[in-house]
C-alpha positions as a Markdown table, in Angstrom:
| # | Residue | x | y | z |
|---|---|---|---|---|
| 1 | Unk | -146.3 | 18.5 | -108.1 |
| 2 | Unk | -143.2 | 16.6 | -107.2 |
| 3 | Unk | -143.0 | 12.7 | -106.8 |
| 4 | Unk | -144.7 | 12.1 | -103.6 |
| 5 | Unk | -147.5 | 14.6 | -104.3 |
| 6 | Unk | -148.2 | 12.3 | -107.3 |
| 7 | Unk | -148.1 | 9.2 | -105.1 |
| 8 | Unk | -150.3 | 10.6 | -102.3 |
| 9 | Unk | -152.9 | 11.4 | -105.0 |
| 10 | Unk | -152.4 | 8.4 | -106.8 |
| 11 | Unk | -153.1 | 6.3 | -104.0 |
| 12 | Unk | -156.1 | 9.1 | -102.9 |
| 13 | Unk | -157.9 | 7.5 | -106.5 |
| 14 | Unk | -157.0 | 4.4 | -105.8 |
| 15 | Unk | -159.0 | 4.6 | -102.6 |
| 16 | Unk | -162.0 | 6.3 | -104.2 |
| 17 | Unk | -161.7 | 4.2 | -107.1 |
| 18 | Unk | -161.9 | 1.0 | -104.5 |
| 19 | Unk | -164.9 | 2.3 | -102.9 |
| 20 | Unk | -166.8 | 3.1 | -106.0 |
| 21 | Unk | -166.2 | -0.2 | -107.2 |
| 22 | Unk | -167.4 | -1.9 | -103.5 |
| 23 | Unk | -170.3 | 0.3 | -104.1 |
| 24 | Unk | -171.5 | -0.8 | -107.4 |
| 25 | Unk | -170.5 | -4.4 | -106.4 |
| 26 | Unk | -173.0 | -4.2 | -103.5 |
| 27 | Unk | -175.5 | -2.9 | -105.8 |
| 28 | Unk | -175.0 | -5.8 | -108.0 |
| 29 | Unk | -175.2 | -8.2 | -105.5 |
| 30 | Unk | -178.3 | -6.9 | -103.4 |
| 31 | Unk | -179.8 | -5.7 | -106.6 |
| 32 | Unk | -180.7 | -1.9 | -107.9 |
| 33 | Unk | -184.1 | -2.3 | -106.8 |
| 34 | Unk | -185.4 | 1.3 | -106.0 |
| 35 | Unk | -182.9 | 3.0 | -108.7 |
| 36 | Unk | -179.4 | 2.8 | -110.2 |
| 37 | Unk | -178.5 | 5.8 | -107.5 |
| 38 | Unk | -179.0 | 3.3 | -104.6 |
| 39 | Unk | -175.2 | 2.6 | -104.4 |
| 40 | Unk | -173.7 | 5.4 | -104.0 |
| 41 | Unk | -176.6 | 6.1 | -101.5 |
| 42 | Unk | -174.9 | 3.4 | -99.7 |
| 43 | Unk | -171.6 | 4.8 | -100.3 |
| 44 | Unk | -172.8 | 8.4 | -99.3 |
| 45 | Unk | -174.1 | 6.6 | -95.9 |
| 46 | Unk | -170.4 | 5.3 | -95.0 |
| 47 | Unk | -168.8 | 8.2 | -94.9 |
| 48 | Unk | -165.5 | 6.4 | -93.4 |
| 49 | Unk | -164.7 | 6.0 | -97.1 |
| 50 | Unk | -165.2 | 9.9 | -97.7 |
| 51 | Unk | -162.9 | 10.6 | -95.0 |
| 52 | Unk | -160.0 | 8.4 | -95.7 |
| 53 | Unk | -159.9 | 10.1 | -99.3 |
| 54 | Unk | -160.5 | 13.5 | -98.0 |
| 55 | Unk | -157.4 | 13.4 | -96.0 |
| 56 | Unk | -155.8 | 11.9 | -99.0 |
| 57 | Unk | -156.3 | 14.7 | -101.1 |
| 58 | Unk | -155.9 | 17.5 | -98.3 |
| 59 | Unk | -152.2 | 16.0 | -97.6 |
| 60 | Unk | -151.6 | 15.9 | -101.6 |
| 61 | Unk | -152.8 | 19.5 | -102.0 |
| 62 | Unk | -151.3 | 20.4 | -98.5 |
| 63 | Unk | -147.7 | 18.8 | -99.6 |
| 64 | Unk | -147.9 | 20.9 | -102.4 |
| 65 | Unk | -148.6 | 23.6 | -101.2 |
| 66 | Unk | -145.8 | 23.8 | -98.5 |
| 67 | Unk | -143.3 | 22.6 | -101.1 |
């Protein structure tokens, strides 16, 4: 992996890191009522998140593999 594969995944955990974080922040805030899972049930039902890392990682791995 050259520089800007490093970047592009860098900034693909930054992402996921960010929305983890949200996740477990909204938990916080609107409390883990049913169970500790019921953030990242809330993150699994935004997928926008998913898909804006997905295409992260795809160009990192794609970038790579082309170069």
């Amino acid at each position: 992996m050259d520089a800007s594969d490093t970047a592009i995944l860098g900034v693909s955990l930054v992402v996921a890191g960010t929305a983890l974080a949200a996740v477990i922040a909204a938990g916080a805030l609107f409390g883990f009522d049913e169970s500790a899972l019921r953030p990242f049930a809330l993150l699994a039902a935004e997928p926008f998140a998913w898909i804006v890392v997905a295409a992260l990682v795809v160009a990192a791995v794609g970038n790579a593999y082309i170069g």
